[in-house]
N, C-alpha and C positions, 0 to 999 in steps of 0.2 A: 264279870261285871259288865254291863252294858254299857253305850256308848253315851244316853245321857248322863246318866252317873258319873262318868270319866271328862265329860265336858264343865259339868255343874263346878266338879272339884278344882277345877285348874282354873275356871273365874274365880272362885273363891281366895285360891291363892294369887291372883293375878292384883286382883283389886288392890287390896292395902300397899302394893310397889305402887299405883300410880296415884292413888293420894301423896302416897309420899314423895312423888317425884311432883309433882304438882304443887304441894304445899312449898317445896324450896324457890324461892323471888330469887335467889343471889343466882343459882344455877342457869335460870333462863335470861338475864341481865347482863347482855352483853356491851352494853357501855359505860365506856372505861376513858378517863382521861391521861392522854399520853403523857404530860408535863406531872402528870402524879407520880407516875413511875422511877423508882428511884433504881438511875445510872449510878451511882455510886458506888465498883465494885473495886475489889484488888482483881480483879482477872482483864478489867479493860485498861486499869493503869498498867498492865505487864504490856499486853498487846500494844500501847502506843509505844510504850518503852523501848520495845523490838524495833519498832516501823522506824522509831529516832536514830536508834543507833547501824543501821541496816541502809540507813536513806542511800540513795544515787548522789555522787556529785557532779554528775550531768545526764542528762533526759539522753533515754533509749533513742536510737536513731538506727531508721534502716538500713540495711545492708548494703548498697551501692552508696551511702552518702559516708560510710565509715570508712580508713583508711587502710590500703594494706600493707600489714609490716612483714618484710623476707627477711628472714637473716639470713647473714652470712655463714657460710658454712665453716666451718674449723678448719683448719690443718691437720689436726689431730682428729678429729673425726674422718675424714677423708683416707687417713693411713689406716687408724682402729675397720674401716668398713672392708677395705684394700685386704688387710690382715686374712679377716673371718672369709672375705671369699679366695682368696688362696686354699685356706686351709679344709675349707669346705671341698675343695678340687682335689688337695691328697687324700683326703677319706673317702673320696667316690674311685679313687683310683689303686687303691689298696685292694690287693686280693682277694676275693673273697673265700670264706671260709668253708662252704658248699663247696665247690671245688676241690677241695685235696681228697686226697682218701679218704676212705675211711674205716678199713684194715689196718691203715697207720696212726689212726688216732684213736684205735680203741686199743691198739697194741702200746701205745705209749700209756695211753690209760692204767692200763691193767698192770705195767712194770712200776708207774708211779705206785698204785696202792701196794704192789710185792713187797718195795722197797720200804715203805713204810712202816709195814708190817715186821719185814726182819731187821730195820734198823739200821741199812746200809744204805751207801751214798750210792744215788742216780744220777750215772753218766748221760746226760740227752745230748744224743749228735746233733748236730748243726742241720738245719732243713736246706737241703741240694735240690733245686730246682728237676724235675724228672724233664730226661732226653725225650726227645720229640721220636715218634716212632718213623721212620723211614719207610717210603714206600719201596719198594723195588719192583719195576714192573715184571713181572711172569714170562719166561720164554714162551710163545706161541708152538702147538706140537704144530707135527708136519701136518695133519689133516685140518687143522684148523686153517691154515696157511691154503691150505689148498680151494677150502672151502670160499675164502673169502678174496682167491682168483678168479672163483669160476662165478663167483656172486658178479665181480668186477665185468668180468667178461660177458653173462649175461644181460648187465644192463645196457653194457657198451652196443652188443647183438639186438637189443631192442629200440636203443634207439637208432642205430642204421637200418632197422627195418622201416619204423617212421619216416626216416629220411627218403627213402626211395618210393616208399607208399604214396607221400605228399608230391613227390616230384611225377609220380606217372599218372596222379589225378590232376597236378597244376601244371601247365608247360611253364616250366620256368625259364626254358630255353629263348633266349630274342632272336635268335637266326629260325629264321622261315626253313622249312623245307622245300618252297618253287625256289628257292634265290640259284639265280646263275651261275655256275661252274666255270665261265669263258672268263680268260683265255684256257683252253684246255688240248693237252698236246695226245693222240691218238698215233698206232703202228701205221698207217696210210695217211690219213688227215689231223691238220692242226687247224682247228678253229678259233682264229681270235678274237669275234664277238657275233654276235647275233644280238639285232636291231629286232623289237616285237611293236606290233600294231595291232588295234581293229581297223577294217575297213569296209567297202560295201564290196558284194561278190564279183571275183574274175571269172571264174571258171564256168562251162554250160553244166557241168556236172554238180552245183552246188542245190544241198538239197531245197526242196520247195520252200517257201515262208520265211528263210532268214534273210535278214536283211545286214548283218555284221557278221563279218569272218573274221577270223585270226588271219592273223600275216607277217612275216619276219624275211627279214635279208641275214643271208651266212656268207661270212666272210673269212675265208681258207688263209692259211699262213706262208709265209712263203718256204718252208720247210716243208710243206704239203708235197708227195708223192705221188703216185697215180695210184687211182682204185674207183669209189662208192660212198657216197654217202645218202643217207635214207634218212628224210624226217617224217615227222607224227607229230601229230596236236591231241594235248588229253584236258580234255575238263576237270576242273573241279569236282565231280564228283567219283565216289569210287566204284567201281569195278567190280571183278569176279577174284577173289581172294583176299579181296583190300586195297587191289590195285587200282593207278588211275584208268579211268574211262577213254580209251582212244576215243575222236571224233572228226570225221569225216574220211580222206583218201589219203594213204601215204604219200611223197615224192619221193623219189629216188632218180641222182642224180648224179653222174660222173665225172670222173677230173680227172686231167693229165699233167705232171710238173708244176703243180698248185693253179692249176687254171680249170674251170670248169667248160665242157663243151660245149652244153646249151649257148654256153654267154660270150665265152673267149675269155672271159674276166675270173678274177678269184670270188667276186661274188657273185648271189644267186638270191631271187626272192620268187617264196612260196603265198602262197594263199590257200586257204583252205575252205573245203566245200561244205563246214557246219557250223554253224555259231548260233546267234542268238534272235530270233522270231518276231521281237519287239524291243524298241526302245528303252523302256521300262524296263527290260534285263540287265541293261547294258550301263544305266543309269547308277541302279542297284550296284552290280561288280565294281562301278568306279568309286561308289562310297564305302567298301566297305577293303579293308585290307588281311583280313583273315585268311582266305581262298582264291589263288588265281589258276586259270588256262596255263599251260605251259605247253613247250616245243621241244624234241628231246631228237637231238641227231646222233645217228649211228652210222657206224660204218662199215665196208667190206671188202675186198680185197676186186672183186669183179661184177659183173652182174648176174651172172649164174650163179652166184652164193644163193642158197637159202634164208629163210628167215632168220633161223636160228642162229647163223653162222655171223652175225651182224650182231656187232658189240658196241654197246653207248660210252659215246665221246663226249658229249657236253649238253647244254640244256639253260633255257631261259625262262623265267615268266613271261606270260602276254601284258605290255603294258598294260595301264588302263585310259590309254587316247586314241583320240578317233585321227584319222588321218582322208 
């Protein structure tokens, strides 16, 4: 069928609904007078009936303007609450049943059903708390013993290796090694102090350019015997082995009955032919106290002794003032 055909038909049915909807007045007539309307029902005599019997006997008021009532707490309520938490503390403290065997509770099990079965009475023992197992500590064998000697020993071994490691990389030491030996008692000579100085040069033999020497007075004991005695000045720095650096000329110088012969006297002062070039050396040495000159007497029996044959007796540092 085609599509005018299918249109033609559906006005045709369309039509006659809107005459008919058309021809009804009442339907399109929407005014209506409300005082016509008859309230007269039983369903709004119920609802006011309700509102009557239901009313407030005072108007709703907010929250802050209402009053608040506490009661008192009971006595009895107070012990009833008292009671439940007690009792609540023995049922949390009660054993629990996880806990026991349970080797023992399926053997108790399985004698209850026996019993019942053959009709005899079940004896159930009394539940005995189980002994606590005891430890006993293990004798240690000898190697173990041994083992945990030498464990001992070698941490002991390492930490005295630290010890000494730390100590010959730190001088821990506060005594110097220039510090003075005097009073010091020798087989020939007893020196009891040596006095040190800088000063400017005595001698024609002091090398070219320095302008400060070392210098010291020795002073012999009266216990002093006859012989020799030989000093030497060494600098600060070191030498041929490690040793200090002599500088400038030995003296050597003898005594008779604690008296020296240059002098007549038990003392004797040296000066020496090397020291220091410039001021600024000498400035240097008195600020700083790590490294000083020193003076080292020896002695010997005669003056034909050899070098060798001359043994040190005492020793000073060079102070650091000028005189």
């Amino acid at each position: 069928m085609s599509k005018k055909s299918n249109s033609k038909q559906q006005k045709k049915e369309s039509k006659p609904i809107e005459d008919e909807i058309s021809e009804d007045s009442d339907f399109w007539n929407m005014e209506s007078d409300l005082e016509e309307i008859d309230t007269s029902s039983d369903e709004l005599d119920e609802i006011e009936k309700i509102l009557a019997e239901n009313k407030l006997e005072q108007p709703l008021k907010p929250l802050s303007e209402q009053e608040l009532v506490i009661d008192a707490p009971c006595e009895k309520d107070i012990i009833d609450s008292l009671d439940q938490h007690h009792s609540s503390q023995e049922m949390e403290e009660l054993p629990d049943i996880a806990n026991k065997n349970v080797d023992e509770l399926l053997a108790s099990a399985t004698a209850e059903v026996k019993a019942e079965e053959s009709g005899e009475q079940l004896i159930v023992p009394t539940p005995s708390s189980t002994p606590k197992k005891e430890t006993t500590k293990e004798s240690r064998s000898t190697a173990e013993k041994i083992a945990t000697l030498a464990c001992y020993l070698a941490i002991i071994g390492v930490f005295g290796y630290l010890i000494h490691y730390a100590s010959k990389q730190h001088n821990f030491d506060t005594a110097k090694s220039y510090e003075a030996n005097t009073p010091a008692q020798g087989e020939y000579a007893s020196i009891v102090n040596i006095e040190t100085w800088w000063a400017e040069p005595e001698s024609d033999n002091t090398k070219f350019g320095v302008i400060l020497v070392p210098s010291a007075t020795i002073t012999l004991g009266a216990d002093s015997t006859s012989g020799v005695i030989r000093s030497v000045f060494y600098s600060d720095e070191e030498g041929l082995l490690g040793k200090l650096k002599p500088k400038g000329d030995p003296f050597t110088h003898a005594f008779k009955n604690g008296k020296f012969l240059s002098t007549g006297t038990n003392q004797v002062t040296v000066y020496g032919t090397d020291g220091f070039e410039e001021l600024a050396h000498f400035i240097f040495y008195r600020g700083q106290s790590d490294d000083r000159w020193t003076i080292e007497v020896k002695e010997a029996p005669s003056v034909q002794t050899e070098l060798d044959g001359f043994k040190a007796v005492a020793k000073a540092p060079i102070d650091p003032i000028r005189k």
